[in-house]
N, C-alpha and C positions, 0 to 999 in steps of 0.2 A: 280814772274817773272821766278826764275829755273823752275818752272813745262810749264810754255807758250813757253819756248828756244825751245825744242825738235821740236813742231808744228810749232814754225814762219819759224825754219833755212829748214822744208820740203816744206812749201809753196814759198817762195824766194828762193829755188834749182829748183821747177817744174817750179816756174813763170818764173825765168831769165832764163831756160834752153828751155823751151817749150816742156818739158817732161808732160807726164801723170802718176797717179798714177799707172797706168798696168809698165811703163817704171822702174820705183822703187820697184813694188811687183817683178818683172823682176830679179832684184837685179845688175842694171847695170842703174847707176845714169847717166851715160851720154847716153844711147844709148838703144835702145829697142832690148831685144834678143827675137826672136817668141820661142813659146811655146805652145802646141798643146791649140786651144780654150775651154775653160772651159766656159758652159753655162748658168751658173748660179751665176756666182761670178760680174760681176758687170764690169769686166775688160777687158781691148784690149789684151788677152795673145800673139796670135800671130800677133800681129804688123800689125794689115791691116786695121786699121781706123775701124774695126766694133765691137760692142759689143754684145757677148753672142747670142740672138736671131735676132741679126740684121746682124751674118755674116754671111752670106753663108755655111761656116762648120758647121754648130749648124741645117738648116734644118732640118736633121733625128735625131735630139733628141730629146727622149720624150716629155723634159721641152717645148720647142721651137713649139709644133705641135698644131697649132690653134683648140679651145675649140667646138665642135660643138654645134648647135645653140639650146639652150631648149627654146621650142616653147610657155613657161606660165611661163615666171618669169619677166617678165620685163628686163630680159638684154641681150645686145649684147654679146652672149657669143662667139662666132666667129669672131669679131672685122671688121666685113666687113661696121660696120656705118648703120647696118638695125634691127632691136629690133622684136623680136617674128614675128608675123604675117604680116610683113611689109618684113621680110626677105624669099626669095623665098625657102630655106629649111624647112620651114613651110609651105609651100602651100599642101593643100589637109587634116594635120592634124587633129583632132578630134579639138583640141583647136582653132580652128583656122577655124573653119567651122562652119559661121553662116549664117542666112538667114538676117542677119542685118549688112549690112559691116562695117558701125559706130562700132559697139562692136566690133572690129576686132581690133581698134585702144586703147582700152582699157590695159594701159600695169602695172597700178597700181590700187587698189583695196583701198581706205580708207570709206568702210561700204556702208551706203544708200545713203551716201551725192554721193559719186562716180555716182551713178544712177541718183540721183537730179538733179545735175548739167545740165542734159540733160531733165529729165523727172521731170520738174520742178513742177506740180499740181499734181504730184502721190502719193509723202510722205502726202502733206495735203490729199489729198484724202481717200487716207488709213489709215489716223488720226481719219479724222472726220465718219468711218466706225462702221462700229457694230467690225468688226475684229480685228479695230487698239484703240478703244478709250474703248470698253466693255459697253458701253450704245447703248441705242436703244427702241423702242415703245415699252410699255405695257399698250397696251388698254384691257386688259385683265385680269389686277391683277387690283384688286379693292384696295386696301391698300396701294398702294406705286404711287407716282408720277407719273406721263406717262414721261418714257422717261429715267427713272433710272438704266435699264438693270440688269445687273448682278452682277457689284461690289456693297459690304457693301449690299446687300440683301441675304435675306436664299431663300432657294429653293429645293425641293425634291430631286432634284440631288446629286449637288456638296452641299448640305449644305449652308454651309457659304463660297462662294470663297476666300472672305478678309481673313478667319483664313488659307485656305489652300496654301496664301499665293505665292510661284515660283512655285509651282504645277500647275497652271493654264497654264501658262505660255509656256507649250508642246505646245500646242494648239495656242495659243495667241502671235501676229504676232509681237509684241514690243521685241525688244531687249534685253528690262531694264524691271523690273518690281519692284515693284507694277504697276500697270495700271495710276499711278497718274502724272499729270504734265509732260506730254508726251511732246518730238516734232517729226513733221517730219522724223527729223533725227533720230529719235528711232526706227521707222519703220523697220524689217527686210525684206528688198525685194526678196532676194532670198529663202525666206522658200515656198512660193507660184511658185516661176518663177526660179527653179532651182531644180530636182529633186534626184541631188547628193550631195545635202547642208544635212550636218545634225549640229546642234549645239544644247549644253546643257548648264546647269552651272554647273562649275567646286565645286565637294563637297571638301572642305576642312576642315569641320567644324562637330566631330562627336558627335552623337547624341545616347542615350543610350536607347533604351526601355525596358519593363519588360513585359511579356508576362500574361495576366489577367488569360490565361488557365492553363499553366504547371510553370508559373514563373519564368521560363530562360530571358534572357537577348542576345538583339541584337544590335548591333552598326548599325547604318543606317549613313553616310554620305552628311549634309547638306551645302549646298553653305552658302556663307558668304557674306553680304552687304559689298558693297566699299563704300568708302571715302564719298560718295554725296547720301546714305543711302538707298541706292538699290540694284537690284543685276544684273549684267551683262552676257548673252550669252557670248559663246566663240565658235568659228569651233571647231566641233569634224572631229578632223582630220583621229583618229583612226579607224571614221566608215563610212570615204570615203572610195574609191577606192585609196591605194598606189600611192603617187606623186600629188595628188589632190592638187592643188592651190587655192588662190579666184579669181587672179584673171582670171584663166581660166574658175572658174563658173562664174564673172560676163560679162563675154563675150561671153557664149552658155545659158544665159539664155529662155524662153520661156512662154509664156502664159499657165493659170494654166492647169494642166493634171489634168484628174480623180486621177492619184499618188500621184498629189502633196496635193492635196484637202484631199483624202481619210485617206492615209497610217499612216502622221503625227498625222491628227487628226480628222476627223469626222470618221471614221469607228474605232479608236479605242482612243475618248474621254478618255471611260472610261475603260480603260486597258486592253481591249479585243474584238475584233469583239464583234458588236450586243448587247456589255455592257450598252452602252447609248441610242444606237437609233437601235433595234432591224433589221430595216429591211435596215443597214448599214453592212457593210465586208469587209476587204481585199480584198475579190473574188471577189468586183463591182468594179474592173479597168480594167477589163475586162472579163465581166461575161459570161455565154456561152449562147445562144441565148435562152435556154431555160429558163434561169435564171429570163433574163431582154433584153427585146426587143426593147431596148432604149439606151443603154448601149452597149451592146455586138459590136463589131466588126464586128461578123459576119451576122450584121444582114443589113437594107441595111440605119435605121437614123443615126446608128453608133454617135449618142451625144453622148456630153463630161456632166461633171456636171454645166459646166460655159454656157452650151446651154440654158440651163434656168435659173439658176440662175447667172444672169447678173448684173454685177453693175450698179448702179444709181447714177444719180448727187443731 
């Protein structure tokens, strides 16, 4: 009870007096002395019913000078009760400039289901894909299934995919991998429909080689399965553009570009321009008409790679 004395006898002095704590920080129990406003303490210093950023004196203080508004985070940071692209300090921005004004209203970002929600037959779609599930027709290999694709089979290429494991996975449109027991929601939609997305998996896990030629030794850096025995993409945020949000890419998303198709991974599968599929490149996202008269810009079909090759149901 001595240590509560101190706290009861200041609440029954402020309540029976109709003082405020600024009236006691004051040092004048009955009566408030003004005191230049301090705008960050919490207090009525100078006696005029206002606090800190709420009186008048405090306008020109730093503390007190409303946040202007960032146009991809999801907050009101100017407190005028309007969120990114809904606030007219955003009008005209890069983030905020879409040919789809639905995605304008996007102000959180939680993965594929975010896209789902609206574009509800896309994730199955691009499940049940050659892109998203790794099976697909082989009327053409005599030895194996029709319909078995690429995982758990060898093949000239990649070999065995199943040994090489998150490697494939550049390439391969799932989130999570192994390829196995997919949903939907595994699906990454912006690695196709967003051309500033980049993500990896984070290596945490080092790995020692020994070199069969001169016998040195190299640590290589391998990602590490989580908890539900897979392994998880992450934004590399490092090799956007500085300030890159998600959810400003899932709101300037677009239909696939020859970039999006090319760069990640058919033009360089396998590690390098022309490594996989010889008459692939970097240089076919826009090739020079003498290149590729199909392709080029400057030519007058100006196709994408999604001109023909188009999805099917």
């Amino acid at each position: 009870m001595k240590k509560l004395y101190p706290l009861m006898c200041s609440f029954v002095l402020t309540a029976g007096l109709g003082l405020t704590a600024g009236d006691l920080h004051a040092g004048k129990p009955g009566s408030c002395v003004p005191q230049p406003e301090v705008c960050t303490d919490g207090i009525d210093n100078d006696c005029d019913k206002a606090i800190d950023c709420a009186d008048s004196d405090c306008a020109a203080d730093p503390a007190c000078a409303p946040s202007s508004e960032n146009c991809k985070d999801g907050i009101d940071n100017d407190g005028d009760g309007l969120i990114d692209c809904a606030d007219a300090n955003c009008t005209g921005t890069p983030e905020c400039t879409s040919t789809i004004p639905a995605h304008l209203t996007i102000n959180s970002y939680d993965g594929p289901q975010t896209c789902i929600a609206c574009h509800t037959d896309a994730g199955a779609q691009m499940l049940n894909s050659v892109h998203g599930s790794w099976n697909g027709a082989t009327p053409n290999v005599v030895n194996i299934p029709d319909g078995t694709g690429k995982w758990g089979q060898t093949n000239n290429y990649c070999t065995d995919p199943q040994q090489a494991d998150f490697a494939c996975l550049k390439c391969h449109v799932s989130l999570v991998g192994p390829p196995t027991n997919l949903t939907a929601n595994d699906m990454d939609c912006l690695q196709c429909h967003n051309d500033t997305y980049e993500a990896t998996f984070n290596g945490t896990v080092p790995q020692i080689f020994t070199s069969c030629v001169d016998g040195s030794q190299k640590t290589y850096m391998y990602p590490a399965k989580e908890a539900d025995g897979k392994y998880h993409k992450v934004p590399r945020y490092d090799l956007m553009p500085a300030g890159t949000t998600m959810i400003e890419l899932a709101r300037t998303v677009h239909r696939p570009t020859n970039a999006s198709c090319l760069l990640p991974c058919h033009a360089k599968a396998g590690g390098s321009d022309g490594a996989k599929r010889g008459d692939l490149g970097s240089d076919m996202v826009n090739p020079p008409l003498t290149q590729d008269v199909h392709l080029s810009q400057a030519g007058t079909a100006k196709l994408t790679c999604t001109s023909c090759h188009a999805t099917v149901n």
